[in-house]
C-alpha positions, 0 to 999 in steps of 0.5 A: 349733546352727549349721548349713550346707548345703553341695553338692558342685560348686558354685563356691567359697563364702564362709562363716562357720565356728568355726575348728574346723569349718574344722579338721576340713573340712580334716583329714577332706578333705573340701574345701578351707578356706581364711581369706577376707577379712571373717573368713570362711572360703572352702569350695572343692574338695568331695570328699565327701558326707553329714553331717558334726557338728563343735564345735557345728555341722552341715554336710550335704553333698548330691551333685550327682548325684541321691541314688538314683543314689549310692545304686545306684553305692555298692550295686551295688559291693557286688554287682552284684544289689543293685539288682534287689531290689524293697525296694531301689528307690527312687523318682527322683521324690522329692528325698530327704537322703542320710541318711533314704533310706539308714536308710529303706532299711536298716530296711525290708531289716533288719526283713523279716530279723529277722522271720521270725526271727533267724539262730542259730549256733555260736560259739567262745568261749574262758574261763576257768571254775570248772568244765569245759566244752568242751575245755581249752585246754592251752597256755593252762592250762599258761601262765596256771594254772601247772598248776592244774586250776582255773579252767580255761582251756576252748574251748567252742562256743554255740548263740547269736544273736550271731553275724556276720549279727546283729552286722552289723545292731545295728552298723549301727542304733547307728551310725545312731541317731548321725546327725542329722535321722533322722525320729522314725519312723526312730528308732523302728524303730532302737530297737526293732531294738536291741532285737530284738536284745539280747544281740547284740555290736556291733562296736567302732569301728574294728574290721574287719567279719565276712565272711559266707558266704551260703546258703540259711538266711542269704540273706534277710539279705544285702540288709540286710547290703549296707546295713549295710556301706554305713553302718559303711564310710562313718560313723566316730565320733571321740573327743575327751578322752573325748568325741565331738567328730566325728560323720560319714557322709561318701562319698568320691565319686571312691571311689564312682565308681571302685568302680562303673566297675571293677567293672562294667568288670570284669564286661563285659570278663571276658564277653569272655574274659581277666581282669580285675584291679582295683588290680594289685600288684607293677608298676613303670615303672622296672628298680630297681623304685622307681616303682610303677604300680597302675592302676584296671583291668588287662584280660589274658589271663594273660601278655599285657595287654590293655587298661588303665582308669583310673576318674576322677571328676574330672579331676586338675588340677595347677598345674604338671602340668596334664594328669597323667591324661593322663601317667598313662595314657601311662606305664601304656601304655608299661609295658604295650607298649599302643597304646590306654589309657582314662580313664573320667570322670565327664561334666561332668569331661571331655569324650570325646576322643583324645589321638594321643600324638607320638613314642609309638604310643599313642593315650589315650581319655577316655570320659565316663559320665552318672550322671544315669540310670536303673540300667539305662541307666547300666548299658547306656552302660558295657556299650556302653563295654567294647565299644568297649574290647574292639574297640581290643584 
């Protein structure tokens, strides 16, 4: 199998790719392919990370930043006490590939779960059966028996294991037991896990994920669960004539950094009174309500806009529009009769700066985040980022 190793940040590459590959690179965006002179095929533009197996080929995709830094940004979106926990932590001294530190990490969180036993509920099954049980379904008898009494068509609740929390987990190990370079011992532990929990329905591809309402009897769950919708999120298998042509655990990592900066943001801002409202619906620029407006971040008091934040992992570099993030930001100010607007980057994507807008009482800040940190450094620097927001405001 050919395999290539691919780093996100780094300049454009020259390599030599099926014309598949070079395909499905640009189908998934996950760069930019493009025919290079010599017959290869030039890789710039990496928007995401992970692994990706395609007609015959591996490429892993490593992120610039370290793996236990995305690996907090990703989990602390989910929630914001994620981190905290002790099976969590991960050392920053040890270089690890994405894949086997999230695995490594998910069977430590799933196996403590299951071993002080596996959760139990009732579930609603709706059938049809030869006999009674539960309660009969009345308008499905009447409209696929015609008035027969047998089969009937009954709802009936069970005493199972196959219930939301379990069908988490199994999903998330099958999903994993695909990924290549797992360590035999991690593929050991996904296998027995499987089997722990036989009889158990995992979900279908595709198919939207359970909710899950924590309390005391399911909450030794919930650091494995924030893990399982980490992998069923970002892994995706696809199917070719019956085949699967395209195995991916792929992170989009402007998604990641915008998850993290709101919701973070969001928490500090609403510490200092108001609402914050991430991807704000129903705005327009325009009277006829054609040019819709849905910032990243919207800080209010109910009636009156207080701040407004765009997260930006990488500074959007247009050929004609060469400052659109700046554009951007400006409309959303005059939209919301603002003096102050905020673009959040990723350091090394921008440098921080004021843009004092000519014509227009605005004034456009762009802050730039180090994610080469410690969690709880990180987590201080944008703590010290809603004060300066909140001061402006």
């Amino acid at each position: 199998m050919l395999r290539l190793q691919l780093r996100e940040g780094n300049g454009p590459e020259i390599h030599c790719l099926p014309d598949g590959v070079a395909t499905v690179l640009n189908r998934l965006d996950i760069a930019t392919v493009t025919p290079a002179e010599g017959g290869g095929w030039l890789v710039a533009n990496i928007r995401k990370v992970g692994v990706l197996m395609a007609v015959g080929c591996q490429i892993t995709i490593r992120p610039k930043i370290p793996v236990t830094s995305l690996f907090f940004l990703m989990g602390y979106s989910l929630d914001r006490g994620f981190w905290l926990d002790d099976d969590i932590a991960i050392s920053p001294d040890v270089d690890v590939d994405l894949v086997n530190t999230i695995a490594l990490t998910f069977i430590r969180n799933a196996s403590k779960a299951i071993r002080e036993g596996i959760i139990q509920g009732y579930e609603s099954y709706e059938d049809s059966l030869p006999i009674m049980r539960g309660r009969i379904d009345i308008p499905a008898q009447i409209a696929r028996r015609g008035g027969l009494a047998f089969p009937a068509q009954v709802v009936y609740d069970e005493f199972t294991t196959d219930v939301a929390e379990n069908r988490l987990l199994l999903s998330a190990a099958r999903r994993l037991l695909n990924l290549p370079d797992l360590t035999d011992g991690s593929m050991v532990a996904l296998r027995k896990m499987t089997q722990a929990l036989d009889g158990v329905t995992p979900l279908a591809v595709g198919q939207a994920m359970p909710r899950v309402h924590f309390t005391r009897l399911n909450a030794r769950y919930k650091p494995a669960l924030v893990l399982a919708e980490i992998i069923l999120r970002n892994s995706s298998l696809e199917q070719d004539g019956g085949n699967i042509g395209t195995t991916a655990f792929l992170f989009d990592m402007w998604r990641v950094f915008e998850d993290f900066v709101t919701t973070v943001l969001a928490h500090r801002l609403e510490d200092r009174g108001g609402t914050a409202t991430s991807q704000a619906k129903g705005t327009y620029l325009d009277t006829g309500a054609k040019i819709a407006l849905r910032p990243d971040l919207l800080w209010h008091d109910g009636i009156h806009c207080k701040a407004v934040i765009d997260a930006k992992y990488k500074r959007t570099k247009l050929a004609n529009y060469p400052n659109a993030d700046i554009y951007q930001m400006l409309a959303y100010c005059m939209r919301f009769g603002l003096e102050a607007g905020h673009l959040v980057y990723a350091k090394g994507e921008d440098e921080p700066r004021i843009h004092e807008i000519i014509g227009h009482t605005a004034y456009i800040h762009c802050h730039a985040i180090d994610l080469n940190q410690h969690p709880s450094v990180l987590l201080r620097q944008m703590s010290q980022l809603a004060d300066k927001i909140a001061a402006q405001h």
